[in-house]
PyMOL Python script that loads the backbone (N, CA, C, O; Angstrom):
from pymol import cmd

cmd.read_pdbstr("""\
ATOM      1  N   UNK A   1     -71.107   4.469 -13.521  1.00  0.00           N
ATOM      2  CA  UNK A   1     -69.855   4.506 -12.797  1.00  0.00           C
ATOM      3  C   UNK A   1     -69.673   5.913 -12.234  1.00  0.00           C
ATOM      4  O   UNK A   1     -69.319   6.863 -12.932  1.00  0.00           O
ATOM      5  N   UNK A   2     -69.897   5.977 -11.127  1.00  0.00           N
ATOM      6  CA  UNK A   2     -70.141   7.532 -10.408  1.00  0.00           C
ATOM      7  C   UNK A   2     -68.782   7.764 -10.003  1.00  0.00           C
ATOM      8  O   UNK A   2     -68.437   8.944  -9.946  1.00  0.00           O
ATOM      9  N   UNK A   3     -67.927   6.863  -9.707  1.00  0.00           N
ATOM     10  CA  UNK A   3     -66.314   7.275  -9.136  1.00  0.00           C
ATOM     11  C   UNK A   3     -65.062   7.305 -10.181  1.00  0.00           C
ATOM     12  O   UNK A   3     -63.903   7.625  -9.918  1.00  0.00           O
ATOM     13  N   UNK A   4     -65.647   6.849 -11.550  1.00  0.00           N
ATOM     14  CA  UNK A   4     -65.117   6.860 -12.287  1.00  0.00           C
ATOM     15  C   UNK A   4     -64.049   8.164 -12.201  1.00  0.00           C
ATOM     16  O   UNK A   4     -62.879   7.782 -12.206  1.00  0.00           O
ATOM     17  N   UNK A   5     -64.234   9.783 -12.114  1.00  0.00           N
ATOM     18  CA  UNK A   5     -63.413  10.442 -11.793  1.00  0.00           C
ATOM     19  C   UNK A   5     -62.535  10.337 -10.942  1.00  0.00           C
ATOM     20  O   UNK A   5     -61.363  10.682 -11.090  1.00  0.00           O
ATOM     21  N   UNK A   6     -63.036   9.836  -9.940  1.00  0.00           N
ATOM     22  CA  UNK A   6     -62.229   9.742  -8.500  1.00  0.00           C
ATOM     23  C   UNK A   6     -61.210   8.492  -8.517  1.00  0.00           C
ATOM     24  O   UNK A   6     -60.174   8.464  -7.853  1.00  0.00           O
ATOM     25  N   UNK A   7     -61.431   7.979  -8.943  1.00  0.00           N
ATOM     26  CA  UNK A   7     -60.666   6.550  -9.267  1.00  0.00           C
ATOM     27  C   UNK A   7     -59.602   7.077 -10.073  1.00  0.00           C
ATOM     28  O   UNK A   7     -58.448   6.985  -9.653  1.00  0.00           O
ATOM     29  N   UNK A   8     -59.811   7.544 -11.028  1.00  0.00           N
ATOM     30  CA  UNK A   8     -58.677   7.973 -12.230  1.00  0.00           C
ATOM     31  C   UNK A   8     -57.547   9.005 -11.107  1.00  0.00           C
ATOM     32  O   UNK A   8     -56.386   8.639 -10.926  1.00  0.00           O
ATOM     33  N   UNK A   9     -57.909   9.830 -10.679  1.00  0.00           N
ATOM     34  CA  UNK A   9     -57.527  10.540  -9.840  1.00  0.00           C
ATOM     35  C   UNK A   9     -56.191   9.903  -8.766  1.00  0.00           C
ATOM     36  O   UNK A   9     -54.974  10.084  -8.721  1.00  0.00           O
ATOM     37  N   UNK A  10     -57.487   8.833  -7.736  1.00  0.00           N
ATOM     38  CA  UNK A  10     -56.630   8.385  -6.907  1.00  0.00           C
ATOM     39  C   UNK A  10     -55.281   7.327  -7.899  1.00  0.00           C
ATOM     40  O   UNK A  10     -54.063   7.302  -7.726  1.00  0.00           O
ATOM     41  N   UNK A  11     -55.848   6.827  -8.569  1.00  0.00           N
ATOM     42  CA  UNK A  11     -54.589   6.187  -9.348  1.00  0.00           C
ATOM     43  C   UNK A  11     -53.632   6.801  -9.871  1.00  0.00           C
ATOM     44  O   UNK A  11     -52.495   6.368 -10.058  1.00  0.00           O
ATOM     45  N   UNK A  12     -54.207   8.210 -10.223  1.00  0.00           N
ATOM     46  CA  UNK A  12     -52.533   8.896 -10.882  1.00  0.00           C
ATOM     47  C   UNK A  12     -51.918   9.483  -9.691  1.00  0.00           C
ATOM     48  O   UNK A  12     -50.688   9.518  -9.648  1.00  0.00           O
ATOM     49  N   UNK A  13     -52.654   9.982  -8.649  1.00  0.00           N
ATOM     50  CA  UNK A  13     -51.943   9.912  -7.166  1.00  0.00           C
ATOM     51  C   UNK A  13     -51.082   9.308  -6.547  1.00  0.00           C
ATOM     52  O   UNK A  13     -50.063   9.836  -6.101  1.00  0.00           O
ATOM     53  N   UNK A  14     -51.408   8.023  -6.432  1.00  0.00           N
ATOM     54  CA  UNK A  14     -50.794   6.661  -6.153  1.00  0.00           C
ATOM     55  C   UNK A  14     -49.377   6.414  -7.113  1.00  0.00           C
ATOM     56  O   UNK A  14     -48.431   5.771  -6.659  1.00  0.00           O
ATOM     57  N   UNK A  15     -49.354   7.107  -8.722  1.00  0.00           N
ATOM     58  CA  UNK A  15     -48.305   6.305  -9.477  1.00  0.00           C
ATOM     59  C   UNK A  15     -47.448   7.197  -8.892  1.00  0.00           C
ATOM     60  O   UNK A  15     -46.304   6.786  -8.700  1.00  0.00           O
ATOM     61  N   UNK A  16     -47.826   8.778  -8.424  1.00  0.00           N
ATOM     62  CA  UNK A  16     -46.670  10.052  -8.037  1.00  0.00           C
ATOM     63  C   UNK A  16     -46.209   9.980  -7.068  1.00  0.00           C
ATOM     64  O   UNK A  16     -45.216  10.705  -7.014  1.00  0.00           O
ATOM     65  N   UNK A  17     -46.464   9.269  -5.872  1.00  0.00           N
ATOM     66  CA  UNK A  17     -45.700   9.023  -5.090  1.00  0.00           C
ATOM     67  C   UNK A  17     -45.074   7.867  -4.807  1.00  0.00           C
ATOM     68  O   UNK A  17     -44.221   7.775  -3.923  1.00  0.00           O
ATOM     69  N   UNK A  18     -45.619   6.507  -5.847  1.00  0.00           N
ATOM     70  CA  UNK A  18     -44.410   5.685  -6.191  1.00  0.00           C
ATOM     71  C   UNK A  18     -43.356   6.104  -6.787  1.00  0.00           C
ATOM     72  O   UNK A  18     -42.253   5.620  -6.536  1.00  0.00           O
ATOM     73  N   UNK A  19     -43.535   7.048  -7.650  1.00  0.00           N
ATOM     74  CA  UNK A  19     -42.737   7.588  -8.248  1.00  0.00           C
ATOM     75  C   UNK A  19     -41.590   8.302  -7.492  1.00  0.00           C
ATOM     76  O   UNK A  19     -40.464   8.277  -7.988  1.00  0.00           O
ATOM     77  N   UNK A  20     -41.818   8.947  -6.300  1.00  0.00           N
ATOM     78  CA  UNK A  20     -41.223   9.595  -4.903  1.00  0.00           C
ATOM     79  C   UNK A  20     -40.796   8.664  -4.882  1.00  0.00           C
ATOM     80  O   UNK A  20     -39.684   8.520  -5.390  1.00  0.00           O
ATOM     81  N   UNK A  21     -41.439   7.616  -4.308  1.00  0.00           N
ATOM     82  CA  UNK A  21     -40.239   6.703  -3.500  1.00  0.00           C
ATOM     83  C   UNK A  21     -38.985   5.838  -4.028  1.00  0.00           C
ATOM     84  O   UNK A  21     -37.981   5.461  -3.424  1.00  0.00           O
ATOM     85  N   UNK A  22     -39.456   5.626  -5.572  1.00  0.00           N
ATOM     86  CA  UNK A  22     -38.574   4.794  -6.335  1.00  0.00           C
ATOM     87  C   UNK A  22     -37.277   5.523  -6.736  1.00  0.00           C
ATOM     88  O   UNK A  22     -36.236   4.993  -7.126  1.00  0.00           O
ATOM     89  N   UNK A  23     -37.495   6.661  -6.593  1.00  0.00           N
ATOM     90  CA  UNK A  23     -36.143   7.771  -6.879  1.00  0.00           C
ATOM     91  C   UNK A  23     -35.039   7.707  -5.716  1.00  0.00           C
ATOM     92  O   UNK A  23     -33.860   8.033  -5.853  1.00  0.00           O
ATOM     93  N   UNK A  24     -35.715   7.168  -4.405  1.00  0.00           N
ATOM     94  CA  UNK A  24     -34.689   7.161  -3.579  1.00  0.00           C
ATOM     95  C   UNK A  24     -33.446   5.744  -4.004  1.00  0.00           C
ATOM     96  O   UNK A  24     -32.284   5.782  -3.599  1.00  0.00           O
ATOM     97  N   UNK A  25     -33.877   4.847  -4.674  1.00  0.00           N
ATOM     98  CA  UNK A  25     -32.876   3.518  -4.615  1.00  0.00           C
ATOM     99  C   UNK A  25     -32.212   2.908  -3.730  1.00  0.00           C
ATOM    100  O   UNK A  25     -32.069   3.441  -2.629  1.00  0.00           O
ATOM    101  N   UNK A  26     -31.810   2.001  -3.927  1.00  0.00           N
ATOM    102  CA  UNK A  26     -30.917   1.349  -2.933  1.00  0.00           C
ATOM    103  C   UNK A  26     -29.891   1.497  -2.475  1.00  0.00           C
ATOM    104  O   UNK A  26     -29.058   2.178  -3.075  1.00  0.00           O
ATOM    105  N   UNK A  27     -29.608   0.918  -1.272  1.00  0.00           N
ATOM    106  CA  UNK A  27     -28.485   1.284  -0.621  1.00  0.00           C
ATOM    107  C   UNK A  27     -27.590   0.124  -0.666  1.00  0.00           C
ATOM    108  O   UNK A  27     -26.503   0.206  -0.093  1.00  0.00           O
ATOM    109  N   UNK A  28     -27.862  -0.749  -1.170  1.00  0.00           N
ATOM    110  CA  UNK A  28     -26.819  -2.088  -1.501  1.00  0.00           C
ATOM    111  C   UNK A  28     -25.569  -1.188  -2.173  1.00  0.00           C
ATOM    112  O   UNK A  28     -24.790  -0.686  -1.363  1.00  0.00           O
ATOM    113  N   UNK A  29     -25.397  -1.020  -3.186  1.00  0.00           N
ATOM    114  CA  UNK A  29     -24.464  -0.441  -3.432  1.00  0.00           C
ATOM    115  C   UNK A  29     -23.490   0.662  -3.045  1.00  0.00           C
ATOM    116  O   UNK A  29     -22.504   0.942  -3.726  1.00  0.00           O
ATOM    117  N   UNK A  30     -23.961   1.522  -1.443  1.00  0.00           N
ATOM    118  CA  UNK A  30     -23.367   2.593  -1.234  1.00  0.00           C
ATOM    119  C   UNK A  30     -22.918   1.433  -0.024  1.00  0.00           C
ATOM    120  O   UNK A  30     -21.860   1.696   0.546  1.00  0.00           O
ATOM    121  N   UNK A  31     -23.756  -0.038   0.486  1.00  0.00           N
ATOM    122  CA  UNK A  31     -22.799  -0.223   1.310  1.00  0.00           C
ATOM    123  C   UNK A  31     -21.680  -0.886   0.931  1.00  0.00           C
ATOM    124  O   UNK A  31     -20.701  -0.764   1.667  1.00  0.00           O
ATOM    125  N   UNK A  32     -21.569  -1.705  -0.252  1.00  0.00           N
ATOM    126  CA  UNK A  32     -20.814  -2.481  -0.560  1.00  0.00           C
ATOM    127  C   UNK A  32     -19.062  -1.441  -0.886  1.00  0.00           C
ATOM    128  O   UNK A  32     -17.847  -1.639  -0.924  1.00  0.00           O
ATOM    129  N   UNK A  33     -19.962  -0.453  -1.028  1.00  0.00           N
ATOM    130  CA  UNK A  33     -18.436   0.685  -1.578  1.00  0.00           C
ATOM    131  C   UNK A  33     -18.188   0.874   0.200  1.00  0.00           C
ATOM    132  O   UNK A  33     -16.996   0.755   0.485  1.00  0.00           O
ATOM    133  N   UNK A  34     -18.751   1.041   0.948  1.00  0.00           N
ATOM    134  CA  UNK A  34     -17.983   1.372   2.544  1.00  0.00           C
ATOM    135  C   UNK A  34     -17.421  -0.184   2.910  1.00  0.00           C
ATOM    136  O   UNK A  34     -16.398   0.006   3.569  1.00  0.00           O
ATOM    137  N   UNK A  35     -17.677  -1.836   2.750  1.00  0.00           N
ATOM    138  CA  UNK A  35     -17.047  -2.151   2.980  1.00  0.00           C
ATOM    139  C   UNK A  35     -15.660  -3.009   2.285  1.00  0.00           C
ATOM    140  O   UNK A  35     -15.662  -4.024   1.589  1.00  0.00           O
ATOM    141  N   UNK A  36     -14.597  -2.236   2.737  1.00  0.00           N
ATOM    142  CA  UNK A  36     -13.888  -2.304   1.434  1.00  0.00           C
ATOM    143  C   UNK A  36     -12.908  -3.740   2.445  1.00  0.00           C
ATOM    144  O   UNK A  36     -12.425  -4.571   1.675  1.00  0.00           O
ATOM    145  N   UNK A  37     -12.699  -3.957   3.607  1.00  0.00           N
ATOM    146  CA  UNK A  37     -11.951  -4.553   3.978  1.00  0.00           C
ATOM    147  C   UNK A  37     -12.404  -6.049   4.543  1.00  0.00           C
ATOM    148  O   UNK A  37     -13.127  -6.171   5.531  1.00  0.00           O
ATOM    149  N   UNK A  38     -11.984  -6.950   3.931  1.00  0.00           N
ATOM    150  CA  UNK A  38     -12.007  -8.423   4.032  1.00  0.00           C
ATOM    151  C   UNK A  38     -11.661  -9.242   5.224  1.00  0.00           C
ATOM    152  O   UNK A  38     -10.451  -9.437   5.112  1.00  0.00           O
ATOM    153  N   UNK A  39     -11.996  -9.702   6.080  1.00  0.00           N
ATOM    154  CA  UNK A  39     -10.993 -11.187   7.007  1.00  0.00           C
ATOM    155  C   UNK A  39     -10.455 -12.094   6.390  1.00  0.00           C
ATOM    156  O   UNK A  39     -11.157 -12.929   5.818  1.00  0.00           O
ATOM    157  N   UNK A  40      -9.225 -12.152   6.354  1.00  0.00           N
ATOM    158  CA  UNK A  40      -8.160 -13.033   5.972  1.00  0.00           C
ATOM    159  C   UNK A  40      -8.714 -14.386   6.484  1.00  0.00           C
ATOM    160  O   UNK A  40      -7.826 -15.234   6.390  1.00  0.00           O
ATOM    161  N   UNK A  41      -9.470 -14.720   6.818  1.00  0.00           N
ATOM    162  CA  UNK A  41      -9.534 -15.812   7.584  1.00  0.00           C
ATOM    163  C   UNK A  41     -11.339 -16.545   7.172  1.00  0.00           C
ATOM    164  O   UNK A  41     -11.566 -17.701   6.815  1.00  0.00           O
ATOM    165  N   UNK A  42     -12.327 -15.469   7.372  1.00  0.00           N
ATOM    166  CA  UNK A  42     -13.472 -16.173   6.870  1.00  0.00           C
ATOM    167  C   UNK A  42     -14.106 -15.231   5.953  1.00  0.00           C
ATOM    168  O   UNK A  42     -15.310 -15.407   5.762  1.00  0.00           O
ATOM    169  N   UNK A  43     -13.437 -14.106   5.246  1.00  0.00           N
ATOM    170  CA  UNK A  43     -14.136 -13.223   4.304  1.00  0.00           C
ATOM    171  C   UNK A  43     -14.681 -12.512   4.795  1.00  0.00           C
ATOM    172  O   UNK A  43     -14.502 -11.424   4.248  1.00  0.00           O
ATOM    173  N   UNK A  44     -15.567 -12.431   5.907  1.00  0.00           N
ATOM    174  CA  UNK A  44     -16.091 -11.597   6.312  1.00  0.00           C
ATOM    175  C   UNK A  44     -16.284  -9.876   5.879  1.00  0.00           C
ATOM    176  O   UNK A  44     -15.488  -9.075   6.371  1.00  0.00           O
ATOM    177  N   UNK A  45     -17.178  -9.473   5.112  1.00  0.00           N
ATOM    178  CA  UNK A  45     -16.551  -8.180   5.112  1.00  0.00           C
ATOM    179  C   UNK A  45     -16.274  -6.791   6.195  1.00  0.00           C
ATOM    180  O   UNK A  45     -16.397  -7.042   7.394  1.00  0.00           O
ATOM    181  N   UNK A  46     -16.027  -5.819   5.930  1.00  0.00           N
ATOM    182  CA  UNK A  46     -15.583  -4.955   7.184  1.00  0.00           C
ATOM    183  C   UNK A  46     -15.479  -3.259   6.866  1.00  0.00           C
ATOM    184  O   UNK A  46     -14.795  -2.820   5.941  1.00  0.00           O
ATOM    185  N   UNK A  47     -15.990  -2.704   7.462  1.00  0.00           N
ATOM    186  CA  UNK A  47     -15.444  -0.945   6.925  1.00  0.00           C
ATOM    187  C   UNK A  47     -14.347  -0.900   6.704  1.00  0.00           C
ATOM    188  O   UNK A  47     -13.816  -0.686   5.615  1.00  0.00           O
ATOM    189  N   UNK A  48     -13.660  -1.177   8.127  1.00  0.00           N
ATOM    190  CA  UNK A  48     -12.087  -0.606   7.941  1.00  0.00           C
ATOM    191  C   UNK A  48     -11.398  -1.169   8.991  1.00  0.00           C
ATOM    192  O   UNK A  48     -12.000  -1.936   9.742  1.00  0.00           O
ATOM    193  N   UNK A  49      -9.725  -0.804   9.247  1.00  0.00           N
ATOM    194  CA  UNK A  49      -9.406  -1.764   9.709  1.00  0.00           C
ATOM    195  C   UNK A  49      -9.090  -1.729  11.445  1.00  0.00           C
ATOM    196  O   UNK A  49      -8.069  -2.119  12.011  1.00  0.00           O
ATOM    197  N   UNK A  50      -9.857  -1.354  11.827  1.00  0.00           N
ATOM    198  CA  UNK A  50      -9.872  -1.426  13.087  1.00  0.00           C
ATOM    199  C   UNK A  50     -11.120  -2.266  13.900  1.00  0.00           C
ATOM    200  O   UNK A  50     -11.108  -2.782  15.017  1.00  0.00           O
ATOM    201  N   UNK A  51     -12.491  -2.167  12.600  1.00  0.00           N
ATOM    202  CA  UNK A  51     -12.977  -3.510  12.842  1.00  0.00           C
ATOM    203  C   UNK A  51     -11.914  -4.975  12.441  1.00  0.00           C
ATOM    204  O   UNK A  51     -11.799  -6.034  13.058  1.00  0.00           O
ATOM    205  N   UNK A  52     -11.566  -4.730  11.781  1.00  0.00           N
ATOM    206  CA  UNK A  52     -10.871  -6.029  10.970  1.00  0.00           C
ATOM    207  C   UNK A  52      -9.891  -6.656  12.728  1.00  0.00           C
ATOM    208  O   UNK A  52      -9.707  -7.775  13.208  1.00  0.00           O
ATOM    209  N   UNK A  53      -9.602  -5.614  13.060  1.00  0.00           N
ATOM    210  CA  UNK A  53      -8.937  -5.922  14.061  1.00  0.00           C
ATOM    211  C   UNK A  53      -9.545  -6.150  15.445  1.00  0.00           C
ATOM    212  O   UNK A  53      -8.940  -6.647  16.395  1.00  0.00           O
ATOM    213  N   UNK A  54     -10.943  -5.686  15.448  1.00  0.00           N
ATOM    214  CA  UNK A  54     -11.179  -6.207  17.155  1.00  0.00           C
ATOM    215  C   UNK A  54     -12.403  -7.816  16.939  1.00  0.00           C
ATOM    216  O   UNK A  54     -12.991  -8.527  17.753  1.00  0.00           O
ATOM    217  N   UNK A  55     -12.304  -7.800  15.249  1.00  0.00           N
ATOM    218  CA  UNK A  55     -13.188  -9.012  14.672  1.00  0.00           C
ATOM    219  C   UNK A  55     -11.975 -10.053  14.883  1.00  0.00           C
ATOM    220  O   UNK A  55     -12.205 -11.066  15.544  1.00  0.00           O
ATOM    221  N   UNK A  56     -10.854  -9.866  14.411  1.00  0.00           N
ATOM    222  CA  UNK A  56      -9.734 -10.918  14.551  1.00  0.00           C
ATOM    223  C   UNK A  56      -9.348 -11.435  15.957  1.00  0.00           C
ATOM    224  O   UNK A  56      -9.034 -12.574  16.303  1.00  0.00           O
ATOM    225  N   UNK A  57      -9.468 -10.150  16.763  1.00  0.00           N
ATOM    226  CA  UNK A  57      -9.647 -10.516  18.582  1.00  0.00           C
ATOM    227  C   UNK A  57     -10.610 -11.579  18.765  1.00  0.00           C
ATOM    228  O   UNK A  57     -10.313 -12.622  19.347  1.00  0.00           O
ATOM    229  N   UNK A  58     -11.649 -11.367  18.331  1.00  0.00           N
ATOM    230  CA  UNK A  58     -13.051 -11.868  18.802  1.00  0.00           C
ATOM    231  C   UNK A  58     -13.076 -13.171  18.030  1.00  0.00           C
ATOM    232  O   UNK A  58     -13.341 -14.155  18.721  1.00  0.00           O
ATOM    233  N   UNK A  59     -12.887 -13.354  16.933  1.00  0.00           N
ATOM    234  CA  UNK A  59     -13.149 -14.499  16.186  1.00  0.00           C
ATOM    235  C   UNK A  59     -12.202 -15.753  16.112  1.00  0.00           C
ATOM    236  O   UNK A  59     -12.252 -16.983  16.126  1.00  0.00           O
ATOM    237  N   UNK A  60     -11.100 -14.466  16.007  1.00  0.00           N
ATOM    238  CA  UNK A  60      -9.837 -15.668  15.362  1.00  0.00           C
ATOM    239  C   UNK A  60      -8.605 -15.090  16.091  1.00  0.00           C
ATOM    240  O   UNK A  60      -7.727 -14.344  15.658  1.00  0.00           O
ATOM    241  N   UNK A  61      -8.769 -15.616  17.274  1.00  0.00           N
ATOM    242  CA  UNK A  61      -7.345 -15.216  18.594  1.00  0.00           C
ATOM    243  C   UNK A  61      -6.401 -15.572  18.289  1.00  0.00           C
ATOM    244  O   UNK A  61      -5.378 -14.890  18.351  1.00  0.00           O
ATOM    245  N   UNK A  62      -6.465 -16.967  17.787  1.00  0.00           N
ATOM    246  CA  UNK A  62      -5.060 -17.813  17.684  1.00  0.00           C
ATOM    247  C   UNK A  62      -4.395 -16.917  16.422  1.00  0.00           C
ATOM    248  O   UNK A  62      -3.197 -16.637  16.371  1.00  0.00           O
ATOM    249  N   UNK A  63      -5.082 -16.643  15.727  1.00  0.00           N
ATOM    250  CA  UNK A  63      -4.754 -16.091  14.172  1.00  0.00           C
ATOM    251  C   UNK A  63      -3.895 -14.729  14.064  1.00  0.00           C
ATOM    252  O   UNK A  63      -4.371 -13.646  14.406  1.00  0.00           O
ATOM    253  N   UNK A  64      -2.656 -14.871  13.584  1.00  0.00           N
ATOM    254  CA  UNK A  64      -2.297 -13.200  13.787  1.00  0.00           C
ATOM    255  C   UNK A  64      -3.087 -12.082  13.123  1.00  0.00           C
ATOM    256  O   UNK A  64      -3.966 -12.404  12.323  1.00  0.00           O
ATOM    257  N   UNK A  65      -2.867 -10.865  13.367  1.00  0.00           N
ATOM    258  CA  UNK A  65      -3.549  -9.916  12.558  1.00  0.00           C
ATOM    259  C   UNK A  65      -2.639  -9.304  11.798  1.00  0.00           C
ATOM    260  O   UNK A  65      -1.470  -8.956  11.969  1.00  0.00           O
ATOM    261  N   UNK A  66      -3.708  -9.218  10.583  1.00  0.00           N
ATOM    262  CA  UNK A  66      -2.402  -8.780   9.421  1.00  0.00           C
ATOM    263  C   UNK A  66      -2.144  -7.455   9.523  1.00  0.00           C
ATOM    264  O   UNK A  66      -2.962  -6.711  10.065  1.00  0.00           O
ATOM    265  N   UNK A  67      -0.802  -6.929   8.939  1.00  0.00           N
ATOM    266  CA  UNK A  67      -0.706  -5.373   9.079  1.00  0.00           C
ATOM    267  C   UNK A  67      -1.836  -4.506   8.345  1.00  0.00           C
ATOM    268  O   UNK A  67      -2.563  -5.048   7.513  1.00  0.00           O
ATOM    269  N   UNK A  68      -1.938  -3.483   8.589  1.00  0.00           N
ATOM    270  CA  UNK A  68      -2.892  -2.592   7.557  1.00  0.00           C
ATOM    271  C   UNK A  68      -2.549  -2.227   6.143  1.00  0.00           C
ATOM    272  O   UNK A  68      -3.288  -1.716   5.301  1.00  0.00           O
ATOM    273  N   UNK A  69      -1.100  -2.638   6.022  1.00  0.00           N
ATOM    274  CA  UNK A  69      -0.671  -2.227   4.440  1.00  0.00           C
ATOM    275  C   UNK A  69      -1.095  -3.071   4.087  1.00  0.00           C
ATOM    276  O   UNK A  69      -1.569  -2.902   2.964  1.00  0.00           O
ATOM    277  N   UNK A  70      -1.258  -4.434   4.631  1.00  0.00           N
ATOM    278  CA  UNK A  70      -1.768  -5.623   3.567  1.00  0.00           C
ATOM    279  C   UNK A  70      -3.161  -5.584   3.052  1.00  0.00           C
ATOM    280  O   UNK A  70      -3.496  -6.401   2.195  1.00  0.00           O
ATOM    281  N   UNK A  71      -4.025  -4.677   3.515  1.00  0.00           N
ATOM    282  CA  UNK A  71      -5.301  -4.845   2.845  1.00  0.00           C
ATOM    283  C   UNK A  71      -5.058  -3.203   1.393  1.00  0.00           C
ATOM    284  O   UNK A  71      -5.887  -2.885   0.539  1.00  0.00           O
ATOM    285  N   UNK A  72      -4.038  -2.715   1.580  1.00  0.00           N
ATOM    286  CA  UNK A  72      -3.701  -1.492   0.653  1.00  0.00           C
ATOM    287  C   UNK A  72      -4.006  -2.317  -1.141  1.00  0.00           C
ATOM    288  O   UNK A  72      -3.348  -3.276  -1.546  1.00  0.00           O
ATOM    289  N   UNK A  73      -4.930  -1.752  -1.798  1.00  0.00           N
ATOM    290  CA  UNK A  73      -5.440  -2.359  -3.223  1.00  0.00           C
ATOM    291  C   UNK A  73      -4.989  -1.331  -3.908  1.00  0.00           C
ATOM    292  O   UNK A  73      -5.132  -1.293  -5.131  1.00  0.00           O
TER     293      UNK A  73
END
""", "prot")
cmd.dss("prot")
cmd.show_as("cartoon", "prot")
cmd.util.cbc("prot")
cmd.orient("prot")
């Protein structure tokens, strides 16, 4: 086995920069904390409320739009 060194090598190579990349994590959770605001109407979620409001234009015309205190938690 002549690569036997080289092999060992490239494999502990390979675990260190999985190792890099696995430290970064996901971003599911940093988006779920930005969208904090809901559609009254199909859930939809939303940053904030000025989407909430040109989504309620667009989606749901007939539908009033709720004030902004009402999404206040």
């Amino acid at each position: 086995m002549a690569r036997g060194a080289q092999k060992e090598q490239a494999r502990q190579k390979a675990q260190k920069e999985a190792a890099k990349r696995s430290k970064t994590g996901s971003q599911i959770t940093a988006r779920a904390a930005g969208l904090q605001f809901k559609c009254p109407k199909c859930f939809i979620a939303l940053a904030n409320y000025n989407l909430v409001v040109q989504h309620m234009e667009a989606k749901h015309p007939k539908e009033t739009i709720p004030s902004e205190s009402s999404f206040a938690t």
